[in-house]
N, C-alpha and C positions, 0 to 999 in steps of 0.2 A: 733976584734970588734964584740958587740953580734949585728946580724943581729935584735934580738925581741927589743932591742930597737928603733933599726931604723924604726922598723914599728909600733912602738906605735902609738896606733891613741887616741888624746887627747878628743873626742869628745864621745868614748863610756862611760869617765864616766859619763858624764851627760846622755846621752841617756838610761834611764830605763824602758824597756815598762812592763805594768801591764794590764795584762787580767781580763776583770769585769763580771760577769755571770749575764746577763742580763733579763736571761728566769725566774727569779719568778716576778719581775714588769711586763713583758709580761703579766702572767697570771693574774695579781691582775686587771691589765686596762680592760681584758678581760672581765676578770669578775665583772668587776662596767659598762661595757654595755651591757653587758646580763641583768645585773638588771633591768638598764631604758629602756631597749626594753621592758621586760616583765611587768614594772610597765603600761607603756604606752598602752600596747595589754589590757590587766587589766582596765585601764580607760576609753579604745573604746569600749572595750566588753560591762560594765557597762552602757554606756552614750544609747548604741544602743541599751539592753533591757528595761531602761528608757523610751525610747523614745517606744517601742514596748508597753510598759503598757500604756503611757498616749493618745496612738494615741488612738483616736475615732474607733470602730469597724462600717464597712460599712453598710447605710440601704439597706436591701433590699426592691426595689420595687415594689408593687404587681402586676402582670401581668394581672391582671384583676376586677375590680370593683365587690364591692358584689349589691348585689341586690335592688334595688329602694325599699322601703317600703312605701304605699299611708297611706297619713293623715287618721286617723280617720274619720268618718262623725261627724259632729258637726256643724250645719247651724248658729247657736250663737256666733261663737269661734270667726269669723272676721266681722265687722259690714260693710255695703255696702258703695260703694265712695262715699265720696260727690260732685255734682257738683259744678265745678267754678262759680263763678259769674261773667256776662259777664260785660266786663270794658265799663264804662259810666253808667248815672243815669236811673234808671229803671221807674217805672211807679208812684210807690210811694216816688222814689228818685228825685224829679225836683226841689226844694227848695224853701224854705219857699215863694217868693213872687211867684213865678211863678205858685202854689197851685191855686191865685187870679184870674187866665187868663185864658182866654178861649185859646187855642193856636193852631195853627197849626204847626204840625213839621214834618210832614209826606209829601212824593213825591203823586203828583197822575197824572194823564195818558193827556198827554197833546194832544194826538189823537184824543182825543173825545170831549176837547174843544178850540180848537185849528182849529176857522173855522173863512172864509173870512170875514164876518157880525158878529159882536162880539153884536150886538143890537138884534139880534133873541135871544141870551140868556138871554135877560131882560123879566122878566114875566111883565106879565101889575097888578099893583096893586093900591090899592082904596087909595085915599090920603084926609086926612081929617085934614086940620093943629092945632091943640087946643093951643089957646095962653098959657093955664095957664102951659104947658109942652114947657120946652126951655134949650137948650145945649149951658151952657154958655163957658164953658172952654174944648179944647183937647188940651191933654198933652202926646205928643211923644218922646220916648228915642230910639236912635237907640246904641244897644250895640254891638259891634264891636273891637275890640282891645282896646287900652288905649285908656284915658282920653288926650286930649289935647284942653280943652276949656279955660286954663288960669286958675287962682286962684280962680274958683269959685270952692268954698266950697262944696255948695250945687248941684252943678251937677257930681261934683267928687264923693262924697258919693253917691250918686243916681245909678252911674254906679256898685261901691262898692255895694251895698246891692243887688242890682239884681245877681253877683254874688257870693253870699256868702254861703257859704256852698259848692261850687266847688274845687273839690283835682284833681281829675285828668283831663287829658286832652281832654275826652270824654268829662266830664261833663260843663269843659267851652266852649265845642263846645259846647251844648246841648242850655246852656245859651245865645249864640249869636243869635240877633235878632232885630227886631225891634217893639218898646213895646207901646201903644196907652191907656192911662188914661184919659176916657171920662166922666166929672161931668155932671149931666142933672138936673132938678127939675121939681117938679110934684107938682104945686101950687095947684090943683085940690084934692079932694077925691081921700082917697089913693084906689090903684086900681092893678091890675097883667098887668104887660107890655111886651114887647120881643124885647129886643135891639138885631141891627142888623149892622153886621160892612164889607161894601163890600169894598173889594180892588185891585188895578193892580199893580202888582211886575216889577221891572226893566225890568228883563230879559225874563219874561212869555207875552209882548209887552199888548196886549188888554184883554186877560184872565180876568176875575170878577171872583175872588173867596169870597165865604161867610162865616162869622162867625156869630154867634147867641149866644146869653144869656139871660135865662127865669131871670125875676126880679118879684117876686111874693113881694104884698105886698109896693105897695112904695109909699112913702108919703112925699114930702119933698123933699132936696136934696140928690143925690145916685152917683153911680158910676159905672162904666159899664169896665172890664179890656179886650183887645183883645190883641194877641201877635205871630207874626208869627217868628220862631223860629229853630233854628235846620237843618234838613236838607233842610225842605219848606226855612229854608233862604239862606242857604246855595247855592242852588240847583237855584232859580230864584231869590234872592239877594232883596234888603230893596221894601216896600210898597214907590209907585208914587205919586199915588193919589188913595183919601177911600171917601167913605159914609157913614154915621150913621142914622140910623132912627130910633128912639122908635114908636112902633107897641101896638097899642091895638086890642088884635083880628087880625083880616088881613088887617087893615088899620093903613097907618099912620098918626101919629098924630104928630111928631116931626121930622126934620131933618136939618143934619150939613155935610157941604162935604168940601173937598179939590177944592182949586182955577180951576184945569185943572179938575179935574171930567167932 
């Protein structure tokens, strides 16, 4: 018996091994990432002098101010300030009726009249009554805040026109007061008379203060306007009680008072 049959082995003939030389695809893979490294070095390189050209070059900043240079002289070049206008109505600013009135609106020193005997400050004056002179009508508005007399018309506008022409808040102070339209007549030859308007304020208790108005010329029936106003109101608060006298020369010839006078 041959021994090489018995050891045939049935399996090497399918077993056929084949060697594949693998080192040129090595090189080919190699070399397709060498490309994209270098493409990619290539496109940072580029992107990073891009960026090197468009960046802004740094200011420098200067270590020290140049020199102040002075204006020219030129005394024409700026015209001078003008002063404010101080807020509230000025001298020619008091409107339109209040122009009419004799007014007081100023403070004055109550030290000096402001004594026990308020009848030593009455001068003695010459009284000589002329019928044909007589004060038929006083007409007193005290203006003070709103109107609250009711649906009169006519005293609503009354308060209305005394302040009209008032804007700001000065000037309807200025306007608050209490306002006295005295009609008189002078049946007599017409003649120069001196209306005279004494009064005691709330808060001033006995104090007589005076107001005066020269009426040159009067014949017939006239008008006499007094108005204490402003800070005088403000400061000793509405007229108590008043006197009126028309004065020719330094005697009287007319007068009208308040019940408590």
């Amino acid at each position: 018996m041959d021994h090489s049959l018995l050891s045939f082995n049935p399996l090497a003939v399918f077993n056929h091994f084949h060697t594949i030389d693998i080192r040129p695809s090595r090189s080919l893979v190699c070399s397709m990432r060498c490309m994209v490294l270098i493409a990619l070095a290539a496109l940072l390189s580029g992107a990073s002098a891009l960026a090197q050209t468009a960046a802004p070059k740094p200011v420098k900043t200067p270590t020290q101010l140049p020199p102040a240079k002075a204006e020219p002289e030129n005394p024409q070049a700026y015209a001078p300030p003008v002063a404010l206008e101080k807020e509230g109505p000025s001298a020619a600013d008091v409107g339109p009726v209040q122009k009419h009135f004799v007014r007081a609106s100023t403070l004055d020193d109550l030290a000096e009249t402001q004594v026990n005997d308020n009848a030593s400050l009455v001068s003695h004056e010459k009284i000589a009554i002329d019928k044909r002179i007589s004060v038929p009508l006083i007409h007193d508005v005290q203006n003070d805040g709103g109107y609250s007399g009711g649906d009169n018309h006519a005293l609503e506008y009354e308060l209305k026109y005394l302040n009209w022409g008032a804007v700001t808040r000065g000037q309807m102070l200025a306007r608050r007061g209490h306002y006295f339209t005295i009609t008189w007549d002078n049946d007599g030859p017409k003649s120069d008379f001196t209306a005279k308007f004494e009064y005691r304020e709330v808060k001033s208790k006995e104090i007589v203060r005076t107001l005066t108005q020269n009426m040159p010329h009067v014949s017939g029936s006239t008008r006499s306007y007094f108005a204490v106003v402003d800070q005088a109101y403000l400061a000793y608060g509405p007229v108590v009680s008043w006197r009126f006298t028309v004065l020719k020369g330094d005697t009287v010839v007319a007068e009208a008072k308040s019940f408590i006078w």
